[in-house]
N, C-alpha and C positions, 0 to 999 in steps of 0.2 A: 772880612770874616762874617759880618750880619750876611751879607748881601749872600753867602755861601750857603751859610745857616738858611736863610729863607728857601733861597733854590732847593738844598737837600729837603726841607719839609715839604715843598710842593712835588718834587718827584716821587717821594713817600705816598702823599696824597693820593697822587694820580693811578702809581700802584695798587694801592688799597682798594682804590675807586673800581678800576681798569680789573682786578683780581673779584670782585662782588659781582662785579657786571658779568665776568664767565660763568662765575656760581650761578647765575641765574638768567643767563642768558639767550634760555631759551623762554622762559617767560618773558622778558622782553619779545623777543623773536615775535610769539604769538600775540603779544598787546599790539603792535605795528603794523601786524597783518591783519589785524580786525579790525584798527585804525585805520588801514587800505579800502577795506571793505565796503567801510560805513560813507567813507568819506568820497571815494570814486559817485554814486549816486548822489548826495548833496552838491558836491560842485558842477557835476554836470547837471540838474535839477537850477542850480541859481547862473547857469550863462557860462562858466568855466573854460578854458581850452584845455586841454589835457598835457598840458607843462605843468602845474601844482599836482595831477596825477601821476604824472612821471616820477616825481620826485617823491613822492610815497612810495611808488614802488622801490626806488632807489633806495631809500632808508629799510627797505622790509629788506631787499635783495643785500644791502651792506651789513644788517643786521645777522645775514643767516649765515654771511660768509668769513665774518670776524669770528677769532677761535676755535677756529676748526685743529684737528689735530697736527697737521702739520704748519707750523707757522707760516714757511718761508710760501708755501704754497697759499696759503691765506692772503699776504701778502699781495702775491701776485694776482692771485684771483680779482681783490678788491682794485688793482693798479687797471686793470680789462674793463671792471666793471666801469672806474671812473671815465677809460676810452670808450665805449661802448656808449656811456652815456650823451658824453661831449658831442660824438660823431651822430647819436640819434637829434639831438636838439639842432646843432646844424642842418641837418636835412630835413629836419619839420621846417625851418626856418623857409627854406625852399622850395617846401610842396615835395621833394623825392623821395615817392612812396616807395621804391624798390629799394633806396637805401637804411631807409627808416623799419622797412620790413625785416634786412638780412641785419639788422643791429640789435633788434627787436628777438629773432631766433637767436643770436649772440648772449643776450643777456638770459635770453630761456635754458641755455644750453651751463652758464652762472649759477642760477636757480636750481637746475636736477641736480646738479655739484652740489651744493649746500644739502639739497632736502638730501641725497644719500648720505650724507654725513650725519643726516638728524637721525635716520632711522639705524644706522651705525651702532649710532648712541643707544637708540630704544632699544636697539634688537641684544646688544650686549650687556645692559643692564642686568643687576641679579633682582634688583626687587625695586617695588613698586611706590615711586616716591612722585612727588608733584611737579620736579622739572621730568622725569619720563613723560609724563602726563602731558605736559607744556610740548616737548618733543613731538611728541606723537600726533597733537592737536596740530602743531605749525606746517608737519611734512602736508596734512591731507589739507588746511587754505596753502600753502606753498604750491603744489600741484595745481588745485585749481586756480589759481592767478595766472601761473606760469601757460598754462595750455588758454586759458583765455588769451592771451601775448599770441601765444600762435595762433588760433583759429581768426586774428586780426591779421597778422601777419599775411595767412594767407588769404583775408578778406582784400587785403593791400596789394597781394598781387596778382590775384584773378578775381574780380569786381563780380564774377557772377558765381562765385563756390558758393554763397550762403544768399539766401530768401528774407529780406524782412519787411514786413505786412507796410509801413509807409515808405519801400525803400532805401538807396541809399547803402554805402558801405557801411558794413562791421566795425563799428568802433570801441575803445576799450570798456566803457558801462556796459553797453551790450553786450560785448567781448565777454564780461567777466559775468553776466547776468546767464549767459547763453552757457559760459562753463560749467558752474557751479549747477543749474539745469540738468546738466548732461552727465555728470558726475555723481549728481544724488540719483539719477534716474528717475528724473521726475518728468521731465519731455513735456512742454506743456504747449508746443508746438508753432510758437509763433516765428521762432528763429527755425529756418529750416537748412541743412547744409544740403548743397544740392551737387558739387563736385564731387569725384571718387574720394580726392585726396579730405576735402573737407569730412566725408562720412567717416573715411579711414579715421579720422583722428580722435571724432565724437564718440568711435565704438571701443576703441582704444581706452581714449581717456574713461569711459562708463566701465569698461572692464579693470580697468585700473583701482578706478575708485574702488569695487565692489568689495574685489583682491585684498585691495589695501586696509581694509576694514576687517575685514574677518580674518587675517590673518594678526592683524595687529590685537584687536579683540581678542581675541585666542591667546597671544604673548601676553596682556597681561593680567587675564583670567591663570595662568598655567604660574606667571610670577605670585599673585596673591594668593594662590592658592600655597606652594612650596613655602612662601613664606607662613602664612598662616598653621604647615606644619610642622616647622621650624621652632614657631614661635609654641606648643601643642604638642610636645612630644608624647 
């Protein structure tokens, strides 16, 4: 009977725990992804191989895909994500870049799933609260990770799409150094893409971002305001 008693209190527990963690979920979301951020440049800076990089992305990528509104789809998504993974670290294991690339576009294609689920969330919100906030901030680093994953990806399958001044393949610092570059539109031109497919993707993602900003900006200027006269009649 204890031994039951204990079990039901720790199920309880993990509930409670598991039920907080979606309330706030996307604030998590976003701590991880800035933890990505910070952390990709220190480890590659002290000697790194990009296995402890991996694995941040993993936790950012399992973070934005747990609670989404369909469970059963959650589920699954995260079961990909763990194949995905498994299958990328095997083929670092052995140097195969073409596989390591098409696992890499796998986990990207993971990532846009999550982020429209974030923006789901923002764009159907009525008012303007601090996990929208959280939302909103996670989709636009979400994006920019994710397309840095790609602009490596295709750094991994044609060695000459991108230009770098000592250089040597696009890897994921650079990768994400060179995204996040292209996306603020700041171009400070040391990374240069020099294939069609790689330009396609830098004007893309720049158009994206820009998009994605003023549009969003707009949603919650239009939320705090309705609320503001709501609250002001």
């Amino acid at each position: 009977m204890q031994d039951r008693s204990l079990t039901g209190q720790l199920h309880h527990l993990l509930r409670t725990a598991f039920a907080r963690w979606l309330e706030h979920r996307y604030r998590v979301l976003f701590c991880t992804l800035l933890l990505t951020l910070i952390g990709f440049p220190l480890l590659a800076t002290l000697g790194f191989d990009q296995t402890p990089m991996t694995v941040l992305l993993a936790v950012s990528l399992g973070a934005a895909l747990v609670g989404m509104r369909s469970r059963h789809l959650s589920h699954l998504l995260l079961i990909v994500l763990l194949a995905m993974l498994t299958v990328r670290v095997l083929a670092g294991s052995v140097n195969w870049h073409s596989v390591i690339a098409i696992s890499t576009v796998a986990l990207v294609v993971l990532g846009f799933v999550a982020g429209i689920d974030a923006v789901r969330v923002a764009m159907s919100s009525t008012r303007v609260s601090a996990e929208l906030l959280f939302a909103a901030l996670s989709v636009y680093l979400l994006v920019g990770i994710l397309f840095a994953m790609l602009h490596c990806s295709v750094a991994a399958l044609w060695h000459d799409a991108y230009f770098l001044p000592e250089g040597g393949r696009l890897l994921l610092p650079a990768g994400i150094y060179f995204s996040f570059i292209t996306q603020t539109t700041v171009g400070y031109g040391d990374v240069v893409p020099k294939s069609d497919l790689a330009r396609g993707l830098a004007m893309v993602q720049a158009i994206a971002g820009q998009l994605y900003l003023a549009v969003m900006v707009a949603r919650l200027v239009g939320l705090y305001m309705s609320g503001q006269k709501e609250g002001n009649p």
